[in-house]
ZAMARGU-4260 file (C-alpha; in steps of 0.2 Angstrom, whole numbers, plus 5000, padded with zeros to 4 digits):
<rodrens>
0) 4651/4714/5061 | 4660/4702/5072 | 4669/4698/5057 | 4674/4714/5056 | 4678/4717/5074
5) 4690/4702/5075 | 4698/4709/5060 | 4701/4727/5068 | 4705/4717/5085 | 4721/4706/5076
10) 4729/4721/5066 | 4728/4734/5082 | 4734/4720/5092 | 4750/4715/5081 | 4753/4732/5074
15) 4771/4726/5071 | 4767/4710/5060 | 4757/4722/5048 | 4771/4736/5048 | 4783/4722/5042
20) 4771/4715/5033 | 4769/4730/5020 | 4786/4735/5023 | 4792/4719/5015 | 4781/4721/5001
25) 4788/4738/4999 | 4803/4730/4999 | 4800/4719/4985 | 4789/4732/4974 | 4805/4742/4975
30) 4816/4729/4967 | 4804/4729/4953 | 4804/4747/4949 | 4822/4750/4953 | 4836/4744/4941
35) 4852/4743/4954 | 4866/4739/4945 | 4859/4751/4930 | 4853/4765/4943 | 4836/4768/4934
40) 4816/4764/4933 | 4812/4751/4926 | 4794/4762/4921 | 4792/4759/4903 | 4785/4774/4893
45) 4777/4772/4876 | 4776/4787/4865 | 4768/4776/4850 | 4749/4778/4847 | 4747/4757/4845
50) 4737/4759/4862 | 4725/4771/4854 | 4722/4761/4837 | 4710/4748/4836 | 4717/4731/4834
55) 4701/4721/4829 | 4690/4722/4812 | 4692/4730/4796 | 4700/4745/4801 | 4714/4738/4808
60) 4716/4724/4795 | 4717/4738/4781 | 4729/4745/4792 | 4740/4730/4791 | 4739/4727/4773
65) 4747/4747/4770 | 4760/4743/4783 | 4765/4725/4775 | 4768/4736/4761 | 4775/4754/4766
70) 4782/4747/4782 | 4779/4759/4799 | 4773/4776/4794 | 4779/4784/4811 | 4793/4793/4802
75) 4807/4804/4810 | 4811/4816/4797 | 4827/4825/4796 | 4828/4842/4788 | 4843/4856/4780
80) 4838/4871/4775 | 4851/4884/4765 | 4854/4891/4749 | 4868/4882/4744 | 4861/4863/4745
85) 4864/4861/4727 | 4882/4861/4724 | 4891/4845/4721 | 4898/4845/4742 | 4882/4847/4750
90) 4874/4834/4737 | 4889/4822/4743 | 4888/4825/4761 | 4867/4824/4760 | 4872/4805/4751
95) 4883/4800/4766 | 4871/4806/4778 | 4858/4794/4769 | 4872/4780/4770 | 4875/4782/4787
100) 4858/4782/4795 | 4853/4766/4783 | 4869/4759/4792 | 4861/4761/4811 | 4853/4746/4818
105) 4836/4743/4817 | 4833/4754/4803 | 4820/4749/4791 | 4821/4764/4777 | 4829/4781/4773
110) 4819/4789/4759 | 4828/4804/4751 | 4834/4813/4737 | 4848/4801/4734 | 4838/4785/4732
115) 4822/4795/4725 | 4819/4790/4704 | 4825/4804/4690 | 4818/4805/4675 | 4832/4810/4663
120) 4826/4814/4644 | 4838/4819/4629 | 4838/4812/4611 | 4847/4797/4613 | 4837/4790/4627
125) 4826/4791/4643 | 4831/4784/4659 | 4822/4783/4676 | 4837/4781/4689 | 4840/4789/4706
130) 4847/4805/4707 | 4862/4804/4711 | 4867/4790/4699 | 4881/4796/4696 | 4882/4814/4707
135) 4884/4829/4698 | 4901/4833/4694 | 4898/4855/4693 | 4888/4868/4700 | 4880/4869/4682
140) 4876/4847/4684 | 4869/4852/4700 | 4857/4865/4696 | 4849/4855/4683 | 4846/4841/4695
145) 4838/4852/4706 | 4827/4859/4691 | 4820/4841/4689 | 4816/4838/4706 | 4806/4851/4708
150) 4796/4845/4692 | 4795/4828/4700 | 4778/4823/4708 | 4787/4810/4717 | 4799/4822/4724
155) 4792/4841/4724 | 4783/4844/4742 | 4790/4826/4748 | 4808/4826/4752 | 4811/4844/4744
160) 4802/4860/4747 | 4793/4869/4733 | 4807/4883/4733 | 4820/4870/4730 | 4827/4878/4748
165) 4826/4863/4760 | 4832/4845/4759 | 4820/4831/4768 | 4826/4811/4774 | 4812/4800/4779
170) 4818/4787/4792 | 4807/4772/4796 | 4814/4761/4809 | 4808/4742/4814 | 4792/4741/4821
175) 4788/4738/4840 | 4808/4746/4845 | 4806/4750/4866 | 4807/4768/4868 | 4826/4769/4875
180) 4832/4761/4859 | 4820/4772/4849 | 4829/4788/4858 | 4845/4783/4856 | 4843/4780/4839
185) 4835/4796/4835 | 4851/4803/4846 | 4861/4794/4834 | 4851/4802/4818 | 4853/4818/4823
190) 4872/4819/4828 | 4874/4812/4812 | 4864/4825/4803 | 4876/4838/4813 | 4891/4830/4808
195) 4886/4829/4790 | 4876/4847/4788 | 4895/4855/4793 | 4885/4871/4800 | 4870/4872/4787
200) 4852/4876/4796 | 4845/4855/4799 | 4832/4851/4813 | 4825/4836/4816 | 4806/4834/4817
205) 4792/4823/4813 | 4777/4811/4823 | 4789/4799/4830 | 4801/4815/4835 | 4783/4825/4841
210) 4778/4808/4850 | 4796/4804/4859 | 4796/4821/4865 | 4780/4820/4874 | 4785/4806/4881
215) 4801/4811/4888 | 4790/4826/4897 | 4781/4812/4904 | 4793/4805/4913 | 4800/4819/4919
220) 4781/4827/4923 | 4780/4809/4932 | 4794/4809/4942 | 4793/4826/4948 | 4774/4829/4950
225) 4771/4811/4960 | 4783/4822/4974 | 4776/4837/4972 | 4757/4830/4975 | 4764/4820/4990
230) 4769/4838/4999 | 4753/4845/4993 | 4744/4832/5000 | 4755/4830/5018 | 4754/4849/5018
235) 4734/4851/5019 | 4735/4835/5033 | 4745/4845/5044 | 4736/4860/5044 | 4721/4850/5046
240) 4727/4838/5058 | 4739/4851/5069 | 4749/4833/5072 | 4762/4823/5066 | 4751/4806/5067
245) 4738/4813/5057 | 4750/4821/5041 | 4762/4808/5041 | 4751/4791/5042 | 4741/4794/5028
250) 4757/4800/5016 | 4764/4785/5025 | 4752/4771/5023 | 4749/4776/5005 | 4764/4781/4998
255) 4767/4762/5001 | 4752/4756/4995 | 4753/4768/4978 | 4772/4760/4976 | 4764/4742/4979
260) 4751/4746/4965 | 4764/4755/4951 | 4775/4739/4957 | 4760/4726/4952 | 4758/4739/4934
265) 4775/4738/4929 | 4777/4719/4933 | 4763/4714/4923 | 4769/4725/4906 | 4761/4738/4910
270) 4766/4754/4899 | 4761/4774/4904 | 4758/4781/4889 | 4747/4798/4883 | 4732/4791/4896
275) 4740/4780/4909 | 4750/4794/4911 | 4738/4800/4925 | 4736/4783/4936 | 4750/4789/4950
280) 4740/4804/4955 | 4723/4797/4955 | 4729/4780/4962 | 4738/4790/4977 | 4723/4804/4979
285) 4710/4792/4982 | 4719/4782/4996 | 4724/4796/5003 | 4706/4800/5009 | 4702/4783/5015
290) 4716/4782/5028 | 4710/4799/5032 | 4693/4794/5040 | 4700/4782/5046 | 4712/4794/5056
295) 4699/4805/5059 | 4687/4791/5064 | 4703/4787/5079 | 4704/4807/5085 | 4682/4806/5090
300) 4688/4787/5098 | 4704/4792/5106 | 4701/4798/5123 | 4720/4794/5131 | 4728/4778/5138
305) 4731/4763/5126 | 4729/4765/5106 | 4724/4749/5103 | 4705/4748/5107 | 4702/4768/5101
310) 4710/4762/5082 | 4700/4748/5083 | 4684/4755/5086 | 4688/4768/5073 | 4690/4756/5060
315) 4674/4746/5065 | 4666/4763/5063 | 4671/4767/5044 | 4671/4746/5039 | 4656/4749/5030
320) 4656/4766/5022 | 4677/4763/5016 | 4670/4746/5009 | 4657/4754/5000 | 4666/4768/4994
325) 4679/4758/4988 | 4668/4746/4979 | 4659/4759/4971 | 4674/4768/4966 | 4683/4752/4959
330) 4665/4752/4948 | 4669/4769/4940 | 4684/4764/4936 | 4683/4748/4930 | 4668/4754/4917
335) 4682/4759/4907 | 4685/4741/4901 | 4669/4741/4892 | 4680/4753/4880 | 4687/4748/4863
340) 4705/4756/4866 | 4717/4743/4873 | 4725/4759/4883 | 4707/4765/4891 | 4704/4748/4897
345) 4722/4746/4904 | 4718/4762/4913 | 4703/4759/4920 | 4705/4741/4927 | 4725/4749/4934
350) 4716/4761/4943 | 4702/4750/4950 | 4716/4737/4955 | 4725/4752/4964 | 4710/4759/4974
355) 4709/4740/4978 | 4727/4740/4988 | 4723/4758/4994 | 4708/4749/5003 | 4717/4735/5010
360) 4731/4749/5015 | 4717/4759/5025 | 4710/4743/5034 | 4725/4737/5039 | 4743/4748/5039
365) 4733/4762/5046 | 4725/4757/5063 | 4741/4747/5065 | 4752/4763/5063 | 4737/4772/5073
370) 4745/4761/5087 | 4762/4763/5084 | 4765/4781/5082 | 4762/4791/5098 | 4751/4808/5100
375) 4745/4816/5112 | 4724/4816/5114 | 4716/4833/5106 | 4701/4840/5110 | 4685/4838/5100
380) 4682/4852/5087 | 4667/4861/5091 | 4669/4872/5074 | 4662/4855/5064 | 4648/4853/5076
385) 4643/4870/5075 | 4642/4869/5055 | 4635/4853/5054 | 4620/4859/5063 | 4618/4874/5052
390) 4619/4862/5038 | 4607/4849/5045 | 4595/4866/5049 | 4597/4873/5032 | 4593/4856/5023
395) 4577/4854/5034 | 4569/4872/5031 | 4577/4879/5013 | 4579/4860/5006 | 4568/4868/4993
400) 4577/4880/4987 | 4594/4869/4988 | 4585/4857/4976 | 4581/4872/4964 | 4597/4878/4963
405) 4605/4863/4959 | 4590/4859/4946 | 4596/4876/4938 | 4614/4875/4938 | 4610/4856/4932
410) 4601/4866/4918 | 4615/4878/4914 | 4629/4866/4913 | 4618/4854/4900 | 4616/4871/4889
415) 4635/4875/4891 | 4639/4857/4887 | 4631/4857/4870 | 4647/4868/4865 | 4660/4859/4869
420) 4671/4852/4857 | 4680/4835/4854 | 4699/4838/4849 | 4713/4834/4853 | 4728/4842/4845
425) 4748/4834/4853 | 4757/4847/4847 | 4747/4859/4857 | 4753/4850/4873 | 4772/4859/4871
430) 4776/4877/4876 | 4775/4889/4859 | 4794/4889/4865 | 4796/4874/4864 | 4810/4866/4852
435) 4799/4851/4847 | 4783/4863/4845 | 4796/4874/4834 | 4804/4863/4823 | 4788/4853/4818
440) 4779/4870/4813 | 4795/4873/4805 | 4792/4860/4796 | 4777/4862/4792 | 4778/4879/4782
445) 4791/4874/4772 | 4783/4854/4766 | 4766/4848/4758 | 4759/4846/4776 | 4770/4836/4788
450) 4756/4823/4793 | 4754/4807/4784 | 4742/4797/4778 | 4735/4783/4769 | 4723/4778/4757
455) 4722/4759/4752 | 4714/4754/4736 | 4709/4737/4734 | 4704/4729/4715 | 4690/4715/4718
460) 4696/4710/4698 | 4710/4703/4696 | 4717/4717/4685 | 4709/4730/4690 | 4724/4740/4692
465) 4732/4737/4677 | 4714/4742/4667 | 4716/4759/4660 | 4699/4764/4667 | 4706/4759/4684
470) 4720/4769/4684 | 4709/4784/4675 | 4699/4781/4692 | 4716/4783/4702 | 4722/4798/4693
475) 4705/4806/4694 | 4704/4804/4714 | 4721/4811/4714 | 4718/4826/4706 | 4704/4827/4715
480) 4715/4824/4733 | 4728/4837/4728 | 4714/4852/4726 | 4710/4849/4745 | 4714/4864/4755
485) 4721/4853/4769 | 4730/4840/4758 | 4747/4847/4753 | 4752/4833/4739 | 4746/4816/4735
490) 4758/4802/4727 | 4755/4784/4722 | 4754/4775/4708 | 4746/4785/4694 | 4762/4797/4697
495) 4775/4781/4697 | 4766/4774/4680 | 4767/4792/4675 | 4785/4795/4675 | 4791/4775/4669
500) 4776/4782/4652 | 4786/4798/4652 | 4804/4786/4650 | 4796/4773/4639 | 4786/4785/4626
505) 4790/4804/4630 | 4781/4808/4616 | 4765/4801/4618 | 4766/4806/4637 | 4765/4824/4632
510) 4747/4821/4626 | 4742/4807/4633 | 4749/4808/4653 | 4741/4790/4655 | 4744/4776/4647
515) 4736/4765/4637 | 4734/4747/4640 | 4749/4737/4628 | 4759/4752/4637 | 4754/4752/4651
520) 4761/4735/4654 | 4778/4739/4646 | 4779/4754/4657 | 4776/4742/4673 | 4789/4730/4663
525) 4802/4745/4667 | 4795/4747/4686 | 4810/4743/4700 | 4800/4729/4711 | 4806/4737/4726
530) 4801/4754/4722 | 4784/4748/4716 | 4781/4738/4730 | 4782/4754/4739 | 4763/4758/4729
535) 4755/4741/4727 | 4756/4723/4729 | 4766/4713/4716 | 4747/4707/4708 | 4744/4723/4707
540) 4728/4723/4716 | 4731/4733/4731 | 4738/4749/4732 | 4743/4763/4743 | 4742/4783/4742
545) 4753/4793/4751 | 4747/4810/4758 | 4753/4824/4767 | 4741/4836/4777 | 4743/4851/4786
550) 4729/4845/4799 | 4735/4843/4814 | 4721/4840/4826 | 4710/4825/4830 | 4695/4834/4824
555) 4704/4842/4808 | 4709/4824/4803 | 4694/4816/4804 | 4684/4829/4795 | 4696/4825/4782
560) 4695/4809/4783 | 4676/4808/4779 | 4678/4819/4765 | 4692/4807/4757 | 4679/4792/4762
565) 4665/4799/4753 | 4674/4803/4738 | 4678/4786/4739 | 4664/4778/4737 | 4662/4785/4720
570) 4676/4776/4713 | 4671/4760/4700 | 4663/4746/4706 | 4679/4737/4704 | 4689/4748/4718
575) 4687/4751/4735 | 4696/4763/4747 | 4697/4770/4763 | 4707/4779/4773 | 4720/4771/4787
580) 4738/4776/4794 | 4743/4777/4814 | 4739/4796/4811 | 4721/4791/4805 | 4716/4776/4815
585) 4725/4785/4831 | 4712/4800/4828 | 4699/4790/4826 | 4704/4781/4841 | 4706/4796/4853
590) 4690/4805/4849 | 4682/4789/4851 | 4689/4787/4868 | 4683/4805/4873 | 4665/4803/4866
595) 4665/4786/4875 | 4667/4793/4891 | 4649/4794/4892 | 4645/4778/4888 | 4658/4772/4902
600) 4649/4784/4913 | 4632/4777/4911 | 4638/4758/4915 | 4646/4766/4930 | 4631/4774/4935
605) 4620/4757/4932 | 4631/4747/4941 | 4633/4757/4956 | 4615/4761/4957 | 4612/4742/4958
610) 4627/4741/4971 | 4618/4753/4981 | 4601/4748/4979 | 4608/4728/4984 | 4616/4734/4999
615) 4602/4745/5006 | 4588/4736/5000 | 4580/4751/4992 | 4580/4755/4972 | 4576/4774/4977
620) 4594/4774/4989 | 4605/4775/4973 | 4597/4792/4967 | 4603/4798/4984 | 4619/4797/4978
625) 4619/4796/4959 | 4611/4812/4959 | 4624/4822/4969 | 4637/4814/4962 | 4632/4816/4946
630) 4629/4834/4946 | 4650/4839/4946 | 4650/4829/4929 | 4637/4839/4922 | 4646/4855/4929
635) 4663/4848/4919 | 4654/4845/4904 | 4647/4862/4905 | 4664/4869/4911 | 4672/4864/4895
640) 4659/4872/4886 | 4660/4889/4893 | 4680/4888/4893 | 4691/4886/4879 | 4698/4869/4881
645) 4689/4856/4873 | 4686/4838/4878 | 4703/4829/4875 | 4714/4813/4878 | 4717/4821/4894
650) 4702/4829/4897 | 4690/4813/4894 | 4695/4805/4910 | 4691/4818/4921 | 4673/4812/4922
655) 4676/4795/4927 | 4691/4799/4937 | 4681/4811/4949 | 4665/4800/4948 | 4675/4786/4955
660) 4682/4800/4969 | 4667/4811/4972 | 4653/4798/4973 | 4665/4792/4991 | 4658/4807/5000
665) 4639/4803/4994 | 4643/4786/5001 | 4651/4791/5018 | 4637/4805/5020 | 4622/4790/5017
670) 4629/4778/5027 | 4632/4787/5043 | 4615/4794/5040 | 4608/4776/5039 | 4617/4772/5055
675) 4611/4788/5065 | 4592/4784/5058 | 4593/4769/5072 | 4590/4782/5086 | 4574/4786/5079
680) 4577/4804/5085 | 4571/4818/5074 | 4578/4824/5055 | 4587/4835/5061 | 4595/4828/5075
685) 4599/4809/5063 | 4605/4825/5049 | 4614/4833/5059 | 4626/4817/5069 | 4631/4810/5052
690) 4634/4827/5046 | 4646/4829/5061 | 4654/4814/5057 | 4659/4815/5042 | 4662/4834/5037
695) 4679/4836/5043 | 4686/4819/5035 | 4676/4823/5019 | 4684/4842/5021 | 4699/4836/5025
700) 4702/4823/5010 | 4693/4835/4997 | 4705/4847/5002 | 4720/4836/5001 | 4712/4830/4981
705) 4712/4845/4976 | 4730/4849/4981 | 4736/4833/4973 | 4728/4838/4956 | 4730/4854/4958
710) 4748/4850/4958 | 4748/4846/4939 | 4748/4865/4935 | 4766/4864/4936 | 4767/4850/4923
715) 4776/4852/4907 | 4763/4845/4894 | 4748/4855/4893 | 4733/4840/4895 | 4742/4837/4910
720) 4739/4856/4916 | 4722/4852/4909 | 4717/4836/4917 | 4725/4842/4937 | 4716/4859/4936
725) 4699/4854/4930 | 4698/4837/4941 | 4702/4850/4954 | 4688/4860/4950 | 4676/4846/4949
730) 4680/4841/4965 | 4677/4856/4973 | 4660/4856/4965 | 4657/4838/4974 | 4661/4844/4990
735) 4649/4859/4988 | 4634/4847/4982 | 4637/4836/4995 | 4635/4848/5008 | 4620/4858/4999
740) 4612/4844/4991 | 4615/4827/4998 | 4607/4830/5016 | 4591/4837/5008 | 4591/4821/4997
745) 4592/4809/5012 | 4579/4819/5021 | 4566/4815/5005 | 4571/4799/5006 | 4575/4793/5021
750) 4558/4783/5023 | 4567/4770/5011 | 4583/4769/5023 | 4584/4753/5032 | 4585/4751/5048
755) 4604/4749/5053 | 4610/4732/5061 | 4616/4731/5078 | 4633/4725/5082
</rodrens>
């Protein structure tokens, strides 16, 4: 504790040094968010889903092989829609348009009618060339063209709609493009697409148009909502406080802290993306309830004349439970790491390194601006007092009953929780309104499903491929694929075989679609490398199906996805298949993050039971405040079972985050409990002194949380809404237990409480 004192001593006593101090760094954390000369952020959002995909084992390796061979699959799709698509002018302008975004930088790919394979047949000849080689000279030339892409299976559904009334480009760019140069080049696409449409219906739309969109409401729910929660917060300090010390140095203190801490993220590479998203708010909530005990710990101290000794008595009276508190909360968070999703981990560990400088903030900056900014002394309030006796009473004489309630709403919240369901759907986070919501359901009525997918098929024999029984095997798993409800067309190989057989031998084709073996090699013979390479490697032992689904949520995906697995494992020996793409992987990926929100929470709860039970010498100490705290997680749970949202990307991180923020108050409560047992007075009169200490910070910073979060019910994106107004909720819950609850607990227990140490 001298340590401690000496500490409290040199900060109240060169308030100055430490204002400069952190101004300084301030300073510096400034220059790495702002861009001068440029006059923007340097915060770099990611809308691609790599954070979410695993990037270990067998799932990611097939993931790679599919990609090596189909390039990116995070297409941007532009559409026209009209009548009049088939005449030889829009046909020509169409062409240009395919020209001109192949002619963009960093663009991998356009896949569209133009460069798409015809199969012409007449009695001279059969020929397999794209479409419009060369373009149709009349209406009549036109007409017929369109007549054989609708009876391509390579085309129909894919890049034109079954009604022949909408025209479809598939644009891959480069992997791993930054975000601005991504937007800029979608910019480009679709003045280009303008241009070129000359006033025909055209949208753009598609998973890397969806996903660009959601992040562009990031930054814009990012930079307006980090404001807005500051007011909230600053608001509920001054009514609380009735000062100008007491709202303005805790917005103060950390508001610098929290830029400190984005300023550390963003200079180590760190990106927000659909789940870092959030680490502003919570970062920026949590220390704002430190620096408010440690303000409220100053207003019992202060008693007039010098500021000096009164902030540094405060601060030696929260030391203990602020440390505690923060190492407990830096525990939740950083259980997060044990998670197999790079961007969980990067969450969690960011979040525990920011409640780490919102710790140093409250033990230093504050009592040193306690000192600096004037205020007159105000008179104890009496209405804390008052109710912390009627708490203290109630715990001591209907404890029973508190326990009981809490036991049954324990109850209730575990039934309700065995309804909730795991989905996450993007598209759901937009408006109905909303042009990127629109144009993707647009999009979706009028192609084979606008979400892709991937099967890779692997051949352990060398030829397995090119065997007639395999690609029997293939064709038979694609008819079976295309009589899915969900799956809107499916395209690989067997079709590509099928229309070089239908050019090589038109007239054994029209009984036999597949090919025998001697044929089936000449038909490969007539195969365009490029184009094949598009379906499998040039050995011919790996190959690629393409599908389109109309499922657009998390759960919808992977229940298709097992479907498509198990029928895989009925192919031949000789194959082997499964199931990959970002749209697969990155489904699998977030409903693994929100079901591993569990397992987080239970290496959470371990380690801060052994926390507890090091630090007060006493195994049954931790259920003190596991139990408390972890009754607002079974009421989320159970919230989210009753209400008609189900557990998310956003959702998921409710738990920890309010576990790392609502166990503070257990912790506050039990160590000013600890220290009042040294009096050896009565129960009550121990219950009732910590209860009187801590009530009013504890109300005060719930209060303020619950602002802050609640201040994400103006975002844009819908998990945001979500994630504020729950966490909100949550915390409210917390405080309740805490004060209903808690104090019973410590009363049962308090035979195991240590004695406290002197100073």
């Amino acid at each position: 504790m001298n340590r401690v004192a000496r500490h409290a001593r040199r900060v109240t006593a060169r308030p100055w040094h430490v204002l400069g101090g952190m101004l300084c760094a301030g300073l510096a954390a400034l220059a790495v968010l702002v861009d001068v000369p440029g006059g923007h952020l340097r915060l770099a959002l990611d809308p691609a889903m790599t954070a979410l995909i695993p990037q270990h084992g067998a799932a990611a390796a097939t993931f790679a092989r599919a990609r090596a061979l189909i390039g990116d699959d995070d297409l941007l799709l532009v559409v026209w829609h009209g009548d009049d698509l088939f005449t030889p002018a829009a046909l020509a302008a169409h062409a240009r348009l395919v020209d001109d975004i192949a002619a963009l930088p960093a663009v991998d790919r356009v896949d569209g009618l133009p460069g798409a394979l015809d199969l012409r047949i007449d009695d001279e000849a059969s020929v397999v060339v794209p479409f419009l080689d060369p373009p149709p000279a009349n209406t009549a030339d036109a007409i017929a063209l369109r007549e054989r892409a609708l009876a391509n299976p390579l085309v129909r559904g894919m890049l034109l709609s079954s009604d022949g009334r909408d025209l479809l480009l598939a644009v891959r760019f480069e992997p791993g493009l930054p975000r601005g140069q991504l937007a800029a080049l979608v910019a480009s696409v679709a003045a280009l697409s303008a241009e070129h449409a000359d006033g025909r219906e055209q949208f753009l739309s598609g998973p890397l148009h969806l996903r660009l969109a959601v992040a562009a409401a990031l930054e814009r729910d990012l930079l307006r909502l980090t404001p807005l929660a500051m007011l909230a917060t600053f608001l509920v300090a001054a009514f609380a406080f009735r000062s100008l010390r007491g709202a303005c140095i805790p917005l103060v203190a950390n508001a610098l802290t929290t830029l400190i801490a984005l300023a550390a993220y963003t200079a180590t590479g760190g990106r927000f993306d659909f789940v870092t998203a959030t680490l502003v708010p919570v970062v920026f909530v949590v220390g704002f309830a430190y620096a408010v005990h440690v303000v409220c710990a100053f207003e019992r101290r202060y008693a007039g004349g010098p500021r000096a000794g009164a902030a540094a008595r405060a601060l030696c009276e929260v030391w203990s439970a602020l440390g505690l508190t923060a190492v407990t909360t830096v525990i939740g968070f950083a259980a997060l790491a044990v998670s197999p999703v790079a961007s969980i981990r990067t969450f969690g560990l960011s979040a525990a390194c920011g409640i780490a400088f919102a710790w140093i903030g409250a033990v230093t900056l504050v009592p040193a601006l306690l000192v600096l900014v004037p205020g007159r002394q105000r008179a104890p309030k009496a209405g804390a007092t008052r109710i912390a006796s009627r708490l203290a009473s109630f715990a001591c004489r209907h404890g029973r009953m508190a326990l009981a309630a809490a036991t049954a709403l324990a109850i209730l919240a575990c039934a309700a929780a065995t309804r909730l369901q795991v989905d996450t759907t993007l598209l759901d986070n937009f408006a109905a309104g909303h042009p990127a919501r629109q144009n993707f359901t647009e999009l979706a009525t009028r192609f084979a499903g606008p979400v892709p997918l991937q099967i890779v098929i692997e051949s352990t024999h060398p030829e397995g491929l090119q065997d007639p029984a395999g690609i029997a095997a293939l064709a038979a798993l694609d008819a079976w694929l295309e009589g899915q409800a969900d799956i809107g067309i499916a395209y690989g190989l067997v079709d590509y075989v099928g229309l070089l057989y239908r050019a090589l031998a038109p007239e054994l084709a029209a009984s036999e679609p597949l090919p025998a073996a001697r044929p089936l090699r000449h038909a490969l013979l007539l195969a365009d490398p490029t184009l094949l390479g598009r379906f499998a490697t040039p050995d011919l032992r790996t190959t690629v199906i393409h599908l389109r689904t109309s499922a657009l949520s998390t759960a919808a995906v992977n229940a298709l996805a097992t479907r498509i697995e198990a029928r895989l494992a009925a192919l031949p020996d000789t194959l082997h298949g499964s199931v990959t793409g970002t749209t697969a992987l990155s489904a699998r990926g977030i409903d693994a993050i929100s079901r591993g929100q569990v397992g987080s929470l239970g290496v959470a709860l371990g380690l801060v039971a052994v926390v507890l039970a090091l630090v007060f010498r006493s195994w049954h100490i931790g259920l003190i405040v596991l139990l408390p705290s972890g009754l607002p997680i079974l009421c989320f749970f159970g919230l989210l079972g009753v209400i008609p949202t189900t557990l998310n990307l956003s959702t998921s991180l409710v738990a920890c985050a309010v576990f790392g923020i609502a166990i503070d108050d257990s912790v506050h409560l039990l160590a000013r409990y600890a220290a009042a047992c040294r009096d050896h007075g009565t129960c009550e009169a121990e219950l009732e002194a910590a209860l009187a200490a801590v009530l009013r910070p504890v109300t005060i910073t719930t209060a303020a949380l619950v602002a802050g979060f609640a201040t994400l019910a103006f975002a844009e994106l819908r998990g945001q809404v979500e994630f504020g107004l729950l966490a909100a909720a949550t915390l409210f819950i917390a405080w309740l237990t805490d004060l209903a609850v808690t104090p019973t607990l410590l009363l049962r227990l308090r035979r195991h409480l240590p004695p406290a140490k002197t100073k």
